[in-house]
ROTIMAR-468100 format. One record per residue: residue in one letter; x, y, z of N, C-alpha, C, O in turn. Coordinates in pm, 1 decimal. Example, Ala and Ser with C-alpha at 12.3 -4.5 7.8 and 13.67 -1.06 7.14 Angstrom:
[voba 'a' [1319.0 -569.0 780.0] [1230.0 -450.0 780.0] [1320.0 -330.0 780.0] [1423.6 -331.9 846.5]] [voba 's' [1285.0 -225.0 708.0] [1367.0 -106.0 714.0] [1290.0 3.0 787.0] [1340.9 113.8 803.9]] 
//
This chain:
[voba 'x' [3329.9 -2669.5 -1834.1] [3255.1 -2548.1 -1817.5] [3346.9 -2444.7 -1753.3] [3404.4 -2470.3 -1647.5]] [voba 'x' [3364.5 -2300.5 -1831.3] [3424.5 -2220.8 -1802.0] [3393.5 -2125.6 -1657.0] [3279.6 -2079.0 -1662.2]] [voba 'x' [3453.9 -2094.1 -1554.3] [3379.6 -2028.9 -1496.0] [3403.2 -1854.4 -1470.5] [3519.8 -1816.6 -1459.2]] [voba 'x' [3327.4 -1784.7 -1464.7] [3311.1 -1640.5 -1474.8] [3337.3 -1580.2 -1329.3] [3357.9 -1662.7 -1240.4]] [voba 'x' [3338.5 -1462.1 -1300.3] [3374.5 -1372.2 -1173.9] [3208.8 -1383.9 -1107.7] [3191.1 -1392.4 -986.2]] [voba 'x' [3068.1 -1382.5 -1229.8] [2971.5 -1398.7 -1163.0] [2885.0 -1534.9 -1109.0] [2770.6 -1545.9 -1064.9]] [voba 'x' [3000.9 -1640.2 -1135.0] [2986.9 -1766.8 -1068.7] [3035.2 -1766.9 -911.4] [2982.7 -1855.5 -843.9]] [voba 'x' [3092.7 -1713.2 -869.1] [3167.5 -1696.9 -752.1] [3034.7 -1673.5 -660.0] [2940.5 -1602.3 -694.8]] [voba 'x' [3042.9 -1748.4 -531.4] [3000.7 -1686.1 -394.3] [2965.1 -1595.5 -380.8] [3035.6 -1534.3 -461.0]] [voba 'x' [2892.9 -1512.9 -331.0] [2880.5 -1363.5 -304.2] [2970.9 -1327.3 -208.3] [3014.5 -1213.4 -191.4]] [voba 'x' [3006.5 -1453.2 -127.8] [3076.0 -1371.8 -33.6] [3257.4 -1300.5 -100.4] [3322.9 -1209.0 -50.7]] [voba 'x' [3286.7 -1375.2 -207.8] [3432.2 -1336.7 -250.8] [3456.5 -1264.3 -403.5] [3556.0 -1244.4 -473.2]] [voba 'x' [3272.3 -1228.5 -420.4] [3267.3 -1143.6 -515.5] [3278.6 -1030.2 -457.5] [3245.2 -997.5 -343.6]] [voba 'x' [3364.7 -924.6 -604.0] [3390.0 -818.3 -524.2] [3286.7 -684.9 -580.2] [3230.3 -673.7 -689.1]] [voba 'x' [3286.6 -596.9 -468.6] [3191.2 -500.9 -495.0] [3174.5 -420.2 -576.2] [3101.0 -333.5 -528.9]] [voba 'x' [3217.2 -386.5 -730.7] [3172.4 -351.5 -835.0] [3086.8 -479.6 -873.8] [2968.3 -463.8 -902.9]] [voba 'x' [3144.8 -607.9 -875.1] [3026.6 -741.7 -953.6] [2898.5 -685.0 -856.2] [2806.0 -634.4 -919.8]] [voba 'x' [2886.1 -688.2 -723.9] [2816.1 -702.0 -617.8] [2661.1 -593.8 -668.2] [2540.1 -611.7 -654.8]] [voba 'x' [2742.2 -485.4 -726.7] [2600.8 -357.1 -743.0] [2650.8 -358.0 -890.4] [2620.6 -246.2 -932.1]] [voba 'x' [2721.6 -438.0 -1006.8] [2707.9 -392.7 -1142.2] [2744.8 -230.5 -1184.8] [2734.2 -177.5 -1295.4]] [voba 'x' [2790.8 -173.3 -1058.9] [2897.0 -86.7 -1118.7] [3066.4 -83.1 -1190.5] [3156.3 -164.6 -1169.5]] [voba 'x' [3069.4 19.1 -1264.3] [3192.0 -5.3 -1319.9] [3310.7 14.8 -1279.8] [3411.8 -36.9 -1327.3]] [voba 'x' [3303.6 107.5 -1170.9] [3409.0 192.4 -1096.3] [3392.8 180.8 -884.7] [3291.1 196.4 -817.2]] [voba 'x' [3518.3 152.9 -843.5] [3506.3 136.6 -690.8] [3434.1 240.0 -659.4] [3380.3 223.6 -549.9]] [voba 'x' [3409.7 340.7 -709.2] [3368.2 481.6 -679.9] [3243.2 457.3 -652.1] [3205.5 464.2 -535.1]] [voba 'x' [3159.3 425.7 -750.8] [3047.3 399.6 -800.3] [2993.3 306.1 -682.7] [2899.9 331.9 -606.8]] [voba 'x' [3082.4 178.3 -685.0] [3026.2 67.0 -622.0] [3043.3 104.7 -484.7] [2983.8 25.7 -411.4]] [voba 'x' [3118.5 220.8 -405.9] [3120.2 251.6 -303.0] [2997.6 316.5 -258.2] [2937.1 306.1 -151.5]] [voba 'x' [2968.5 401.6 -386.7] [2836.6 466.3 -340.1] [2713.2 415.3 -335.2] [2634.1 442.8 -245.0]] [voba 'x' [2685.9 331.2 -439.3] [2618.4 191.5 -429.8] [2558.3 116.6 -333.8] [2440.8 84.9 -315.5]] [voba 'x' [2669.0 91.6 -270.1] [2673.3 10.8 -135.7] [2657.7 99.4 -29.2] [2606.4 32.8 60.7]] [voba 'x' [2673.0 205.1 6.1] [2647.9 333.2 142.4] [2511.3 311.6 96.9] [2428.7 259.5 171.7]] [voba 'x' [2473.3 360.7 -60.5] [2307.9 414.2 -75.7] [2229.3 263.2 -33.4] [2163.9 275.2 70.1]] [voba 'x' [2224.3 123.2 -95.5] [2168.3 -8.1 -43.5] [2181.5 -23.1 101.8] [2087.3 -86.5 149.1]] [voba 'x' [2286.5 23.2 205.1] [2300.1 10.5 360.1] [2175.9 135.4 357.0] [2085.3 98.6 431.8]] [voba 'x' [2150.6 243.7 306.5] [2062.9 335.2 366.5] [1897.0 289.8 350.4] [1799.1 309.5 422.4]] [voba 'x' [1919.7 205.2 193.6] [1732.9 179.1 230.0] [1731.1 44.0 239.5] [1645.0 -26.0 186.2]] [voba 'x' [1828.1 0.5 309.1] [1804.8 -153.1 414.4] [1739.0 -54.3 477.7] [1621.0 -32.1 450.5]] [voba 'x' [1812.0 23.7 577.7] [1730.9 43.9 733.8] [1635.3 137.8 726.1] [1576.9 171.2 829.2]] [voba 'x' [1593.0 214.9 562.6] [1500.4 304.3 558.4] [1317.7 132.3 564.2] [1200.9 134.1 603.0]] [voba 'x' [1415.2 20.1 497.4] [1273.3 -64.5 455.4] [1285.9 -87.3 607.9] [1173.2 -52.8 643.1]] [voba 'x' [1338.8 -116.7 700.1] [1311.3 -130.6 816.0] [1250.4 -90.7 928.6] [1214.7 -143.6 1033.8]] [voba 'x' [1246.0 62.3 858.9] [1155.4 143.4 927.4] [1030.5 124.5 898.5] [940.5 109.7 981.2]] [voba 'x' [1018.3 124.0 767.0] [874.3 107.7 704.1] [820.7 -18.4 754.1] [704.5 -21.0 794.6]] [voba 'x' [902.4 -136.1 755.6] [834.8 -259.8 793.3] [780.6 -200.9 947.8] [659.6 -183.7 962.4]] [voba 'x' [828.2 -185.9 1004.8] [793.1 -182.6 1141.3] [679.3 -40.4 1151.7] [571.8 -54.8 1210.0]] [voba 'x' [708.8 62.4 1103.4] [585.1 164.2 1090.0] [474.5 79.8 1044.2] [399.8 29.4 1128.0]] [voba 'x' [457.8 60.5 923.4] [329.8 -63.6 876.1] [275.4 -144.9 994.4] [157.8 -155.4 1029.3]] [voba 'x' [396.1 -206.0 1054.5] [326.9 -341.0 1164.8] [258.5 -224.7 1310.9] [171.0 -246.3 1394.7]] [voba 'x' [331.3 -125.0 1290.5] [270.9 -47.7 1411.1] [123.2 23.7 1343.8] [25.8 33.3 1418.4]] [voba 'x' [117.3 54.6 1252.0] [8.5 112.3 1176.3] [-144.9 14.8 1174.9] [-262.8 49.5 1181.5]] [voba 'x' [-63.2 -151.7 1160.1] [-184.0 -252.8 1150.0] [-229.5 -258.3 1254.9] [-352.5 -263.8 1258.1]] [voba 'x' [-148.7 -259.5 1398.3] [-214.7 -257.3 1498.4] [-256.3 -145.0 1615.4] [-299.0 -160.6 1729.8]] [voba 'x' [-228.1 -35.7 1544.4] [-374.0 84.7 1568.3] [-493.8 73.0 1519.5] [-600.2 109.3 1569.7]] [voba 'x' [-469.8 11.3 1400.9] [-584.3 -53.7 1310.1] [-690.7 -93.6 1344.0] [-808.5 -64.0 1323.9]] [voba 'x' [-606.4 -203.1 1427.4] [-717.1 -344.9 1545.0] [-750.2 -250.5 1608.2] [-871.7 -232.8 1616.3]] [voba 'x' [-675.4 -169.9 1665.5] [-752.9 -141.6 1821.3] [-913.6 -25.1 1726.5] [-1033.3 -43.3 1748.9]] [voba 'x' [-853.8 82.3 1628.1] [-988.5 126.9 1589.3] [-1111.7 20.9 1532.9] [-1229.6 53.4 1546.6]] [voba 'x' [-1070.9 -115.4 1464.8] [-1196.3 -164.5 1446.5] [-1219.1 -228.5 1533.8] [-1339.1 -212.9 1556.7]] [voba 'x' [-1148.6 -342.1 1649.5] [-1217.7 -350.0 1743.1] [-1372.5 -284.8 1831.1] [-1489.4 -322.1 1840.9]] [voba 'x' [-1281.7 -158.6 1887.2] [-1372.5 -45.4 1868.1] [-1518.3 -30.6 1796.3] [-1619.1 -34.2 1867.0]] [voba 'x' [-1526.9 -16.1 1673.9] [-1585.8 25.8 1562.3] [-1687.6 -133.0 1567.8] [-1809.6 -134.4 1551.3]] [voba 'x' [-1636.7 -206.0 1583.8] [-1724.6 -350.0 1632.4] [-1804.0 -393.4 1714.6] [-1906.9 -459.5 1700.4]] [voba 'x' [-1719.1 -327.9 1861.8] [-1744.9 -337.6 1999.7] [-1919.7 -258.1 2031.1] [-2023.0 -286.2 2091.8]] [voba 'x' [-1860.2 -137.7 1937.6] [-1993.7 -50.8 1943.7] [-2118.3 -74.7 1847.1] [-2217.1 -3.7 1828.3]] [voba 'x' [-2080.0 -204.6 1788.8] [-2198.2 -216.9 1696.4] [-2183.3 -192.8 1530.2] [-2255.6 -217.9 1433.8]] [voba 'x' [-2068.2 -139.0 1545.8] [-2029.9 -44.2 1349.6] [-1970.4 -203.2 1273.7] [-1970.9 -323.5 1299.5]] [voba 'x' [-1933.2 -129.9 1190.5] [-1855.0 -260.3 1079.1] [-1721.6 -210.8 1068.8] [-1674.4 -98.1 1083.8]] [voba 'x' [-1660.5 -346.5 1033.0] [-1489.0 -336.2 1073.2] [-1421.8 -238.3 999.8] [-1325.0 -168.3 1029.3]] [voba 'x' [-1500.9 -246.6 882.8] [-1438.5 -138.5 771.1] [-1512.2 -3.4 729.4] [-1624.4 5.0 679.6]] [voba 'x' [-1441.7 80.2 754.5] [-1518.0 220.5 721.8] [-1468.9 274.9 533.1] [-1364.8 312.4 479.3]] [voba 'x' [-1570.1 257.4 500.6] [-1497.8 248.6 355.0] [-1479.0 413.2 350.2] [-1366.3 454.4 323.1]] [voba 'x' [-1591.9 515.7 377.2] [-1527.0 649.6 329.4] [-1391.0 713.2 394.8] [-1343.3 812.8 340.3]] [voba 'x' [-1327.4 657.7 510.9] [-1243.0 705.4 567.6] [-1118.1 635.9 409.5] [-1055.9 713.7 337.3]] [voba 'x' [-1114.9 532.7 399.6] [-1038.4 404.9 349.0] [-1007.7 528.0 164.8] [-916.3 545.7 84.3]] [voba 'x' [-1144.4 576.2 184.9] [-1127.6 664.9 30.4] [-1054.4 804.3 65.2] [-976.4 854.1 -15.9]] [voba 'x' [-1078.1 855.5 169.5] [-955.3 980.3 216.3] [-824.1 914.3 208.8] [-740.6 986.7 154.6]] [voba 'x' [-767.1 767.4 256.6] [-647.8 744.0 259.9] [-598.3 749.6 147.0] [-498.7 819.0 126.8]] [voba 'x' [-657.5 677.4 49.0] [-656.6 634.3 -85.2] [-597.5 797.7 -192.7] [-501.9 819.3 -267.0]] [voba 'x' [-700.0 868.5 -151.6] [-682.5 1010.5 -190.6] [-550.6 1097.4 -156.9] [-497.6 1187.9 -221.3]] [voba 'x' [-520.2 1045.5 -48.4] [-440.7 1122.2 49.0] [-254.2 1053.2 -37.9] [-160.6 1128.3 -65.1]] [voba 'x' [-255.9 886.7 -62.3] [-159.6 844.6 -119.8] [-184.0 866.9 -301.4] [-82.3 845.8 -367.5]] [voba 'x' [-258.4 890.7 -347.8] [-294.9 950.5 -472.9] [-194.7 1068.9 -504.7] [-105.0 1069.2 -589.1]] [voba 'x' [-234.8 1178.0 -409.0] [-181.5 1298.7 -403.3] [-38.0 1315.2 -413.1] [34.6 1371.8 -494.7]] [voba 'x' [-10.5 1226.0 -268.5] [133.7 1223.1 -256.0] [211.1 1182.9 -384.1] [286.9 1256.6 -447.1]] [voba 'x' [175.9 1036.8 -416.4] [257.0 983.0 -506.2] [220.2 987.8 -610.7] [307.9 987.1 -697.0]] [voba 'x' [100.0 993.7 -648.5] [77.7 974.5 -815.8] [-16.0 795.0 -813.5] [-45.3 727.3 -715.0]] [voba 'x' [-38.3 768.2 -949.1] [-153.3 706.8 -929.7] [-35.6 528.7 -855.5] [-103.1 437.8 -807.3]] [voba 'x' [102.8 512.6 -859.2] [173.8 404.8 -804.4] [90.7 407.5 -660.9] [33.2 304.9 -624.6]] [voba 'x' [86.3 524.7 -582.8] [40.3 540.0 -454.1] [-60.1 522.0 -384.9] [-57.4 508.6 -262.6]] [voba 'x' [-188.0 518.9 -474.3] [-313.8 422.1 -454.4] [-274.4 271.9 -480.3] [-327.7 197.4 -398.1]] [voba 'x' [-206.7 217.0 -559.4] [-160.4 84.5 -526.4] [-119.7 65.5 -359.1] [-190.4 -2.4 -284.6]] [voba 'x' [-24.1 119.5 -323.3] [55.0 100.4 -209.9] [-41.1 185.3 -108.1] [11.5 209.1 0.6]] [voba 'x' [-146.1 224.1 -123.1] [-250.6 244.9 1.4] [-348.7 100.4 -27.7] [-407.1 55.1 70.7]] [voba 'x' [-358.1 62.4 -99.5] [-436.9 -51.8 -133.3] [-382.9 -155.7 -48.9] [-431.3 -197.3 56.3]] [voba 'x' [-292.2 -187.6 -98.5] [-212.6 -313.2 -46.1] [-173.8 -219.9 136.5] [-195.7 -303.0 224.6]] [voba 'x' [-134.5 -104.2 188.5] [-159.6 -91.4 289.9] [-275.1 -111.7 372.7] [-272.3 -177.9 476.4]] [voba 'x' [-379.5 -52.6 325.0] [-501.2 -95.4 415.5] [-540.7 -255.4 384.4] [-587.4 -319.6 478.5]] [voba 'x' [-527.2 -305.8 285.3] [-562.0 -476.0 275.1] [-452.2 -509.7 430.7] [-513.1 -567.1 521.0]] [voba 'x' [-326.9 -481.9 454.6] [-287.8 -553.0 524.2] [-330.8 -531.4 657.1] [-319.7 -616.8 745.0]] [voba 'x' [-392.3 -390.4 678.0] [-437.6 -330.9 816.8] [-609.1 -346.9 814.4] [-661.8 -277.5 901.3]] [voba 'x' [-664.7 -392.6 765.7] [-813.3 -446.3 769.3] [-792.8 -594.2 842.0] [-901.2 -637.9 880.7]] [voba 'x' [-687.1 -677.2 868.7] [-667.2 -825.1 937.9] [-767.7 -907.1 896.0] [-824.6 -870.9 793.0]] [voba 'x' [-805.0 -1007.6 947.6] [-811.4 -1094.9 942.3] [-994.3 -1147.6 928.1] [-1050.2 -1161.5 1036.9]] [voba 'x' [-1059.4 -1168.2 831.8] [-1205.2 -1140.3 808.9] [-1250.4 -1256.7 899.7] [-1370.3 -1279.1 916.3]] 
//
C-alpha cells in the first residue's frame, strides 16, 4: 500500500494539506482566519453558557412566583428577533438556543 502526503500525522503535515489550499499564501491566510473563529466559537460558547444561566435565574423566578418556566410569547420575540437578523438559518439557531436555555424539565 502506497502512501500519500494525506496519510501523514497531522502533526508533520504541512499547511497547504492542513486547510486544502494551493498556495503558502492562501494556507497562511487560512490558518490566521481558523485561529480567529477558534476564539470567536469561544466566545460564543461561553456567551451561550452565560445566557443559559440568566435563564435559570429568570425562570426560577417566573416559578418561585407561581408562573410557568416557559414564557412562550417572549420565546416568539426571540425567534423573530433571530429571523430578522439572519434569515430563516436564524430561527433554527434561536431554536436550538432557547432549547438549551429552557434546562432541565
Amino acid at each position: 500500500m502506497s502512501s500519500t502526503s494525506t496519510d501523514r500525522p497531522a502533526a508533520v503535515r504541512t499547511a497547504t494539506e492542513e486547510t486544502g489550499a494551493h498556495t503558502a499564501e492562501a494556507a497562511s491566510l487560512i490558518g490566521d482566519a481558523r485561529s480567529r473563529i477558534d476564539a470567536l466559537d469561544g466566545r460564543i460558547i461561553g456567551l451561550v453558557q452565560e445566557r443559559m444561566a440568566v435563564s435559570s435565574v429568570i425562570q426560577e423566578a417566573r416559578i418561585t412566583s407561581g408562573g410557568r418556566r416557559v414564557n412562550l410569547s417572549r420565546e416568539m420575540e426571540i425567534l423573530g428577533q433571530y429571523r430578522d437578523a439572519l434569515g430563516k438559518p436564524g430561527t433554527s439557531l434561536a431554536m436550538t438556543l432557547l432549547e438549551l436555555c429552557r434546562g432541565r424539565v
